[in-house]
N, C-alpha and C positions, 0 to 999 in steps of 0.2 A: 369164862370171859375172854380168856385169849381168842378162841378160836374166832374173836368177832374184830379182833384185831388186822384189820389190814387196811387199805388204800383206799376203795371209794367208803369206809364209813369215817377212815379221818378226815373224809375230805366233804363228809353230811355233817361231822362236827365240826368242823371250821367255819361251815355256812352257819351253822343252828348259833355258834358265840357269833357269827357278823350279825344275824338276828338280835339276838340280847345287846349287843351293843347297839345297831341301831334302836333298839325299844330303848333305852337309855338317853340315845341322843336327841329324839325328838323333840321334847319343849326347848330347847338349846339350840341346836345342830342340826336343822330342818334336812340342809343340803346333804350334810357328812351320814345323816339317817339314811336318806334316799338312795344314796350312793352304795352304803351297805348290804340295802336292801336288792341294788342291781347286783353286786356282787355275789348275794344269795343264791339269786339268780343264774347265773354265771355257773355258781360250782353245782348247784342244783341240777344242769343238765351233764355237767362232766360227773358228777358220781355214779350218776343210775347209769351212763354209757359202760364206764368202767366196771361196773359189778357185773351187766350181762357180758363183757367181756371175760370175765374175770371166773364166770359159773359158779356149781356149787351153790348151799344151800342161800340164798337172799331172803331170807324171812325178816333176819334182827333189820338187816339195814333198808329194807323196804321201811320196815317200824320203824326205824331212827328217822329216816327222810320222811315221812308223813306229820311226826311231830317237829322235823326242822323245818319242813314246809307252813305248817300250822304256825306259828311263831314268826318265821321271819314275813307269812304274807298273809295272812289273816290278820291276826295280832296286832303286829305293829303299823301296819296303813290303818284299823280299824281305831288303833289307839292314836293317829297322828289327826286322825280325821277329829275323832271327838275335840283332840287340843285345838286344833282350829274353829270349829261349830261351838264349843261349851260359853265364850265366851257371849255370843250372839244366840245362838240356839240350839241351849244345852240337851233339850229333852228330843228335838230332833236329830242333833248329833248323835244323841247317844242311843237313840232306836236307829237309826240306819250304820251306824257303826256295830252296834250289837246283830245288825240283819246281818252283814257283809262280814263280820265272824261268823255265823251259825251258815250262813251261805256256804262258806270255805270248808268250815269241819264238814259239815255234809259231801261237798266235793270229792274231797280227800279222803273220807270213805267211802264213796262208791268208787273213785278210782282204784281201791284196795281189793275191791270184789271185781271191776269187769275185768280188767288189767289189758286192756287192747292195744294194739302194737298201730294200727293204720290209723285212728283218730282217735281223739277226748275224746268225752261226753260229757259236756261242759266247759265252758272258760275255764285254761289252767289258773291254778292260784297264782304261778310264778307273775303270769300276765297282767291279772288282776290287782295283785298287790301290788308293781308298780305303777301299775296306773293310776292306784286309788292313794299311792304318795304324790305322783304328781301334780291329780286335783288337788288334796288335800295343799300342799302348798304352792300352789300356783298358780290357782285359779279364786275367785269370789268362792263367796262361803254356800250357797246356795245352788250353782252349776256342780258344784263340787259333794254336794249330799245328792243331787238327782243322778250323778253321773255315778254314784258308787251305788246308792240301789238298782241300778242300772246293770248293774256288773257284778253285784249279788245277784240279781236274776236271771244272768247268762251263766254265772257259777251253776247256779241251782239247775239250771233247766237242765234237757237232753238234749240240746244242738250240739252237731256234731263240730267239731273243730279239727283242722289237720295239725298231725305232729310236725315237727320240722323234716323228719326224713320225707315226709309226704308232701309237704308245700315243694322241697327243693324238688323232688320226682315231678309235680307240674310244674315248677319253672323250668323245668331241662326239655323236657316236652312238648311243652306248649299247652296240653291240653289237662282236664280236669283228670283224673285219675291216675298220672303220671307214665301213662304208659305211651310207644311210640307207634 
């Protein structure tokens, strides 16, 4: 167990407890969830930086950030959504919130198999899950179930999507492929 001790996987378990806390906070703490779930976010892209920095073998903490991924943005937007829809429309909440989990674990293993450096292949979770906290509380109950199957179905699909190193290579460029 030591040898799995160090820096980017304390820092995939700090996101994975913001996760659990935000799932906690949600029927309560709509906002203080949200915010959690951006901060997930947030260390979600500083650990995986650090560990390819860092080399050596990444297997466990590929594995830890898959299930801290799973939890903080499948999970818990999936569980904030139902609390918003159950009240109004329990059995639709809870089929497109169960889509937009099954959406994500699918994601999050094929991102385990292609592991591509220049694009997804899919809506990332990190994206998806805050977006499907901000419908869920901030929008009607109704735009906010279309907009999450929505994004369960750009999870699932093959559209490619650029990494942040690849969006900033076209904005420094100007042109689409980031080159000059």
């Amino acid at each position: 167990m030591r040898e799995h001790l160090n820096f980017p996987n304390l820092i995939t378990s700090v996101s994975l407890s913001a996760g659990f806390a935000a799932l906690l906070l949600v029927p309560a703490r709509p906002l203080a969830a949200t915010i959690l779930v951006v901060v997930a976010a947030a260390l979600d892209g500083v650990d995986g930086w650090l560990a390819r920095r860092r080399g050596g073998d990444l297997t466990f903490g590929a594995q830890l950030d898959s299930l801290s991924d799973l939890l903080c943005f499948c999970v818990v937007p999936a569980f904030a959504l139902y609390q918003v829809a159950e009240p109004l429309t329990a059995s639709a909440g809870s089929i497109i919130a169960g889509l937009f989990l099954l959406a994500g674990a699918w994601r999050l293993a094929r991102f385990a198999l292609l592991q591509r450096r220049d694009h997804f292949v899919g809506l990332p979770t990190p994206a998806a899950g805050i977006l499907v906290m901000l419908l869920a509380f901030w929008t009607p109950v109704v735009p906010a179930l279309l907009g999450t199957a929505l994004l369960a179905t750009l999870m699932a699909s093959t559209l490619r999507f650029p990494t942040v190193a690849t969006a900033a290579a076209v904005v420094r460029s100007g042109r689409p492929g980031g080159r000059s």
